[in-house]
N, C-alpha and C positions, 0 to 999 in steps of 0.2 A: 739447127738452133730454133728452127720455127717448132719443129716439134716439142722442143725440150717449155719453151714456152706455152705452149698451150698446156701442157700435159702439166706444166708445174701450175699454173692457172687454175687449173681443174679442181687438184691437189688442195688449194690453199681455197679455193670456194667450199671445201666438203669439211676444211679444219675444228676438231672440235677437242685439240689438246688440252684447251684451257679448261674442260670441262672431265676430258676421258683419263686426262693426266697430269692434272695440277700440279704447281711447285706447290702451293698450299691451300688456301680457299679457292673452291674452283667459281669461275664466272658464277656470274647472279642472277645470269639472263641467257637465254638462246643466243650460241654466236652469229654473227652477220661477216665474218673476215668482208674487209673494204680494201682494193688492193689494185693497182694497173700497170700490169707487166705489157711488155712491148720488145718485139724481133728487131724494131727499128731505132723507137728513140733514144736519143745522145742525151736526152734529162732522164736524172732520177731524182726524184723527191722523196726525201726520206724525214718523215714528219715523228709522230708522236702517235696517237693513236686516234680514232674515230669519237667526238663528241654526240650530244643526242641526239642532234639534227641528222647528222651524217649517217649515224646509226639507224635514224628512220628512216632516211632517202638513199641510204647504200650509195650513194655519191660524195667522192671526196671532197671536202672542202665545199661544202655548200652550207656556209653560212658565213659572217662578217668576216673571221678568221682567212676565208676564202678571197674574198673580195679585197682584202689590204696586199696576202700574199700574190695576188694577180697585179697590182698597182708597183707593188717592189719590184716584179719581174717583166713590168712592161710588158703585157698583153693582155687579151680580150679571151672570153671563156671558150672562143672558139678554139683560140690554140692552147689551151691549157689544157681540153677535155679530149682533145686530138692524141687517141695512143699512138700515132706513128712518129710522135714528136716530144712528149710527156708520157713516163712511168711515175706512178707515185704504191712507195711501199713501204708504212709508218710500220715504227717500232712495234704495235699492237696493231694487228689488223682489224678487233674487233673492240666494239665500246667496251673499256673495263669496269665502268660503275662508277657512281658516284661516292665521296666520302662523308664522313658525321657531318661536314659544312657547307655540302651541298657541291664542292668540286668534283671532278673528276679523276678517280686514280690512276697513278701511274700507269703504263703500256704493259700489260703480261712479260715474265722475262722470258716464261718458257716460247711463248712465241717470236722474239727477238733471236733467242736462240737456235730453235729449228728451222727458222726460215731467211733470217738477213742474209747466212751467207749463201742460200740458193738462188737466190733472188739475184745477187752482182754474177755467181758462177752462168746463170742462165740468162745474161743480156751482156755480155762482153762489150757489146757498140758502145755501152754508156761512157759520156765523156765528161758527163759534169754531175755534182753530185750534191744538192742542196740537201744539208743537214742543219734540220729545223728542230731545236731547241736540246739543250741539255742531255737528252736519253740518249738522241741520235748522236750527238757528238761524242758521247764519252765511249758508246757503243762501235763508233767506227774508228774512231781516232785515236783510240787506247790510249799511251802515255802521250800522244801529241795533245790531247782536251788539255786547259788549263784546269786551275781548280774550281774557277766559277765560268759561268756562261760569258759574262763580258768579255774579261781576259781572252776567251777562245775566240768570242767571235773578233775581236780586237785584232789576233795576232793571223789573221788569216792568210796573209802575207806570205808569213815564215812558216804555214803549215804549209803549204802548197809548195814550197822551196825543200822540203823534207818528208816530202812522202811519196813515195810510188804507185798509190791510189789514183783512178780518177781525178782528176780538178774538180778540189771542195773550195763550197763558200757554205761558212757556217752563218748559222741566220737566229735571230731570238723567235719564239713564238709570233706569230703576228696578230694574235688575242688583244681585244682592247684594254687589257691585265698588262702588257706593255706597254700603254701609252706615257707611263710616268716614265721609264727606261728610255724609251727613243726620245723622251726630252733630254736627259739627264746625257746622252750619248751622242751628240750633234755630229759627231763623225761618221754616223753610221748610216744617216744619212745621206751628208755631205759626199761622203767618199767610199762608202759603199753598194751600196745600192746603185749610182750611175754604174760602178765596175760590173754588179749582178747582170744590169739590165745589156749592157754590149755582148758579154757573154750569152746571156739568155737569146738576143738578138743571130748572134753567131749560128745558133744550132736549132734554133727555132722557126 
């Protein structure tokens, strides 16, 4: 298993699909794949893809978006950046570009495709499986995703009650693009989040 992790590792450091074999316009930029595979750890973090920051410092999560999801999960950058304890492996492993309004595009599909399901085949340990926003959920939870992100992340309950997956908690973006949402959603607070952070506590 150890091998099969490095060697996929390697693999996805040298990735230049989005480029060598587009589903249609290929990247606009040199890829960076950003990605942390791990033989040990019981988290996987499955996000969305690589923002500018992140894109320049080839470190996940290093930026605001970073620092709210370490607050929801109840810890300190030391065990978040700790592989023997956290994998993180977004939808897109490398920046996809920005669009005409200055956001960032969706997550590559072709790379969602080639590589999500090497990614769970090569870390079996994983025991919990944070699916951070929209791409990730509807990509791993097939007919379990609701039709909108609430809904899913709402119903986390009864996904985990109905699927043979890993233990998911699905999670909105933690962009400050959601601060209007986690007003609007006092539950997700209230009563999610304490459930993330025991869990997180558990394996972490």
């Amino acid at each position: 298993m150890v091998t099969k992790v490095i060697n996929l590792r390697q693999e996805i450091a040298q990735c230049r699909i989005c480029i060598d074999n587009p589903d249609k316009t290929p990247l606009p930029h040199e890829p960076r794949p950003v990605a942390v595979l791990s033989q040990n750890a019981k988290v996987l973090i499955v996000g969305q893809a690589p923002g500018t920051r992140v894109h320049a410092s080839g470190r996940p999560f290093t930026d605001p978006s970073g620092d709210r999801l370490r607050d929801w999960m109840g810890i300190d950058e030391t065990k978040f950046y700790n592989p023997e304890k956290l994998a993180i492996a977004p939808m897109g492993f490398c920046f996809p570009g920005l669009d005409e309004k200055g956001g960032d595009l969706p997550p590559r599909k072709e790379c969602a495709r080639h590589w999500q399901s090497q990614v769970l085949e090569a870390m079996p340990q994983v025991e919990l499986l944070l699916l951070i926003g929209i791409y990730a959920q509807k990509y791993h939870l097939r007919d379990k995703a609701a039709a909108t992100l609430t809904e899913t992340v709402k119903n986390w309950r009864s996904i985990n009650q109905s699927t043979s997956m890993p233990y998911v908690i699905p999670l909105p973006h933690p962009s400050w693009r959601n601060n209007s949402w986690i007003k609007k959603n006092p539950w997700f607070e209230a009563e999610l989040i304490p459930h993330l952070q025991i869990c997180i506590s558990k394996l972490i």
